[in-house]
C-alpha positions, 0 to 999 in steps of 0.5 A: 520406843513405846509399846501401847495397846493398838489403835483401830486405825492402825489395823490395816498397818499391822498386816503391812509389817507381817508381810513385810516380817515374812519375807525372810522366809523366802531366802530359806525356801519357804515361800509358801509361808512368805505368801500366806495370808496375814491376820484378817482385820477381824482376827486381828481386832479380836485379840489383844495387839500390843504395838511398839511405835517409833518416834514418829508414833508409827507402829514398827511390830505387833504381838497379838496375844489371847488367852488359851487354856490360862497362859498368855497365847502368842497368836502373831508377833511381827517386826518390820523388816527395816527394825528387826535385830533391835530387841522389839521383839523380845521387848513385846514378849516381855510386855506380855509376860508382865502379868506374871503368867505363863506365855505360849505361840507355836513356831517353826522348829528349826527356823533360826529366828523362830524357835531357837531365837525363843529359846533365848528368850527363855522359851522351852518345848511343851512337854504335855500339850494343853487342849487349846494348843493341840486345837491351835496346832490341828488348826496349823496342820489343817491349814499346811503347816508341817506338824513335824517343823512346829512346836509348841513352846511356853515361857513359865513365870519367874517363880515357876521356871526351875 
């Protein structure tokens, strides 16, 4: 597996592989999220999107990153379905804390592949929200996300983890 930064004709794909990562949602009766909208092409375009392509140089996920408030924001990281539980994700996370900074997404709280599968990866609770990630989670709220099922999450550098 490859991880590069994204094409511009591979866009439109990536909105493929986030639908398709929200399906799963629907088995736990969150459909409205299964239903939501992926990342517009401009959004997308606008942040830096890292892929991890197959053999064949097709894009199989997608983490598109922005900086908030001097971390690493994670805005969206999608695995399709048909390569999820093979470590592309964590791999993604990985590529993007490389540059010894601190990494931060919301998530859903208690969805066992959101913030506990980040737990594992080394994420923990926000204890003091930043101006960026309350703005990011208003933005949430504003859009009908429960703001009571998400939380704010980093992954401190190395050297500051205690």
């Amino acid at each position: 597996m490859l991880i590069r930064l994204v094409q511009p004709a591979e866009l439109p794909y990536l909105q493929e592989i986030e639908v398709a990562s929200g399906e799963p949602f629907r088995d736990i009766g969150m459909p409205e999220i299964a239903d939501d909208d992926p990342m517009s092409l401009e959004a997308l375009a606008e942040h830096e999107v890292w892929v991890a392509v197959g053999e064949q140089g097709v894009p199989l996920a997608f983490i598109a990153v922005g900086d908030v408030d001097g971390a690493k924001h994670v805005h969206q990281v999608s695995v399709h379905p048909s390569h999820a539980r093979q470590g592309i994700g964590a791999a993604l996370i990985e590529h993007v804390k490389r540059g010894g900074h601190a990494v931060t997404l919301t998530t859903f709280r208690d969805v066992p592949w959101n913030a506990p599968y980040y737990e594992r990866l080394g994420f923990r609770p926000v204890t003091e929200t930043s101006p960026g990630l309350a703005a990011i989670m208003r933005e949430e709220a504003s859009r009908g996300l429960d703001p009571a099922a998400r939380v704010a999450m980093v992954l401190l550098p190395a050297q500051e983890r205690t």
